[in-house]
C-alpha positions in Angstrom: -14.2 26.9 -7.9 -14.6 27.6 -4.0 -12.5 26.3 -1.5 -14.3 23.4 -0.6 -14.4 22.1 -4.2 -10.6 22.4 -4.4 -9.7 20.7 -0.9 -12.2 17.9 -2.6 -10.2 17.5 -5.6 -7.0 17.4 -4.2 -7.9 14.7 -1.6 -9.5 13.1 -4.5 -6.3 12.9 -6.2 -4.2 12.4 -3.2 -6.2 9.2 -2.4 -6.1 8.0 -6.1 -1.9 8.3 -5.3 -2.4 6.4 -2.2 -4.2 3.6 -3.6 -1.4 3.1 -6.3 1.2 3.2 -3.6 -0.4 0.3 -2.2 1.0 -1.6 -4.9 3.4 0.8 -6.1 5.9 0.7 -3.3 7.9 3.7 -4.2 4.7 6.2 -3.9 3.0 6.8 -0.3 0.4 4.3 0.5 -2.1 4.2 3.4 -0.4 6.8 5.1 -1.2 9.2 2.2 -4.9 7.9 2.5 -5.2 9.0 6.2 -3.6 12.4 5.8 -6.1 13.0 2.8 -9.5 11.4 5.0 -8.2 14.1 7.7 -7.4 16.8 5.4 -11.2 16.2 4.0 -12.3 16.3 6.8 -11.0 19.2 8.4 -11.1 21.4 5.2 -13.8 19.9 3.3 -16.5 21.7 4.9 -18.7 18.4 5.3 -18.9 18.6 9.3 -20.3 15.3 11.1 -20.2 13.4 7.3 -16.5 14.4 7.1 -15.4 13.0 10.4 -17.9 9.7 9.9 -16.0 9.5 7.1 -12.5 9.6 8.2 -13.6 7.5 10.9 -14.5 4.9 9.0 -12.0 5.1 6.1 -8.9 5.1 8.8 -10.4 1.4 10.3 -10.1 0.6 6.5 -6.6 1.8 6.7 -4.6 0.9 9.7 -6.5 -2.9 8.7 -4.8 -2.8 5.8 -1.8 -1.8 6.9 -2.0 -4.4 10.0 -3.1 -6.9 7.8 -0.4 -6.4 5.1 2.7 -6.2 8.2 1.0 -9.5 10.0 0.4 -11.3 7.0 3.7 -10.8 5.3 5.7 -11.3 8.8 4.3 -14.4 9.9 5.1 -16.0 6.2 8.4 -14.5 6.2 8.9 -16.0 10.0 7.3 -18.9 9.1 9.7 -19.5 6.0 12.5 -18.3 8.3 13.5 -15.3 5.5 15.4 -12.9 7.0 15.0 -9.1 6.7 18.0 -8.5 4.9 16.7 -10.4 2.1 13.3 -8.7 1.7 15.8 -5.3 1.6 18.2 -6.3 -1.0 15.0 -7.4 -3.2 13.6 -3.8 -1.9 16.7 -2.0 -3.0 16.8 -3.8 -6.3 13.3 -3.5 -7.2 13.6 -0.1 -6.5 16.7 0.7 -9.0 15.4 -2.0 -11.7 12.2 0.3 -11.9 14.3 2.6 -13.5 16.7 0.5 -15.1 13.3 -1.7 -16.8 10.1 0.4 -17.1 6.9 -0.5 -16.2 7.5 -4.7 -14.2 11.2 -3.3 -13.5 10.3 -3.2 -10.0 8.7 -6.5 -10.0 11.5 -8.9 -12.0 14.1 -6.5 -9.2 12.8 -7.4 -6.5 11.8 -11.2 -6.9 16.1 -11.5 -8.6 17.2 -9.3 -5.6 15.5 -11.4 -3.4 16.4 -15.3 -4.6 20.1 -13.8 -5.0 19.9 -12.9 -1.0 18.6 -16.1 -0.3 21.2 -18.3 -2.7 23.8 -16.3 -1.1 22.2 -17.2 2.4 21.4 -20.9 2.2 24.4 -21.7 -0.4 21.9 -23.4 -1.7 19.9 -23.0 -5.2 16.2 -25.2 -4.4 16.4 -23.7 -1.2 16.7 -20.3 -1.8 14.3 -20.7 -4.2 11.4 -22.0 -2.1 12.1 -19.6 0.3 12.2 -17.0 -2.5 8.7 -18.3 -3.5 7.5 -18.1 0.0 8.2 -14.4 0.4 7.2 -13.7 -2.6 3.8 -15.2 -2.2 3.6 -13.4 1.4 4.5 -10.2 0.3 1.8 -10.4 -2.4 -0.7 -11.3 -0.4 -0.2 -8.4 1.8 0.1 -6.5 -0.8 -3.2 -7.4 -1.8 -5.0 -7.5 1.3 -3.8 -3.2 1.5 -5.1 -2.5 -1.4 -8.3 -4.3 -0.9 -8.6 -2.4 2.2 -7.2 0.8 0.6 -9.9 0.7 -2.4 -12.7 0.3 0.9 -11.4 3.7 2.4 -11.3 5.3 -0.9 -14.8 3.9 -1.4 -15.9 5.4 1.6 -14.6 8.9 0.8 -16.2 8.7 -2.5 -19.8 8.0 -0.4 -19.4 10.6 1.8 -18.6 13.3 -1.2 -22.1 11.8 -2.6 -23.5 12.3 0.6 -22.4 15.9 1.3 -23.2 16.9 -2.7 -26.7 15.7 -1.8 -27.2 16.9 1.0 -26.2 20.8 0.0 
């Protein structure tokens, strides 16, 4: 296996990680995504296709992280949901992934979040439709990343085609 092949791999995999950490909060995300486009691109040994590439899959990723921060903050500003409660349902979706495997991180978060909120409004319906509300938001960003993410990863995918066939 030569050099290029490896570098190839590894962003392979790296990008793979990314995606998941889209939706996976605790692994990197997008950022991992750009670091491996650029590391292909410097290293992989595909010249013009390799920058075309990383060109191209970073507009995929900074969109999806714009669209996931804008999207998610104008809901949560629209719904009037503090920060502090997106962080305690952070926090406890982080520690009930350990604590419940495999949707810990999900039934953590949503519970850390609508006990921020009850503890916010004093107020059970309330803190529930708020709850809701960020929930939704932050799913839709969520969504909206990975999309994106899977576009970038797409194009890296492409442009390994394109340098195989062209070599």
């Amino acid at each position: 296996m030569n050099a290029q092949t490896l570098v190839t791999v590894l962003c392979g995999l790296a990008i793979l990680v990314g995606v998941a950490g889209t939706v996976i909060p605790v692994l990197p995300g997008s950022f991992l995504i750009g670091l491996s486009l650029l590391a292909w691109a410097i290293w992989g040994g595909e010249g013009a296709t390799g920058w075309v590439v990383f060109a191209v899959g970073m507009v995929f990723v900074l969109a999806g992280m714009a669209a996931s921060a804008v999207l998610a903050g104008r809901k949560l500003k629209e719904h009037r949901i503090p920060n502090r409660s997106v962080a305690v349902g952070v926090v406890l979706g982080i520690a009930g992934m350990f604590v419940i495997p495999v949707v810990g991180l999900f039934v953590a978060f949503a519970a850390g979040l609508l006990l921020s909120e009850v503890q916010r409004t004093r107020n059970f319906r309330a803190a529930l439709t708020s709850s809701w509300a960020a929930l939704k938001a932050t799913g839709l960003g969520m969504l909206m990343e990975f999309g994106l993410a899977c576009l970038a990863a797409s194009t890296w995918v492409v442009g390994v085609w394109v340098g195989a066939a062209s070599a």
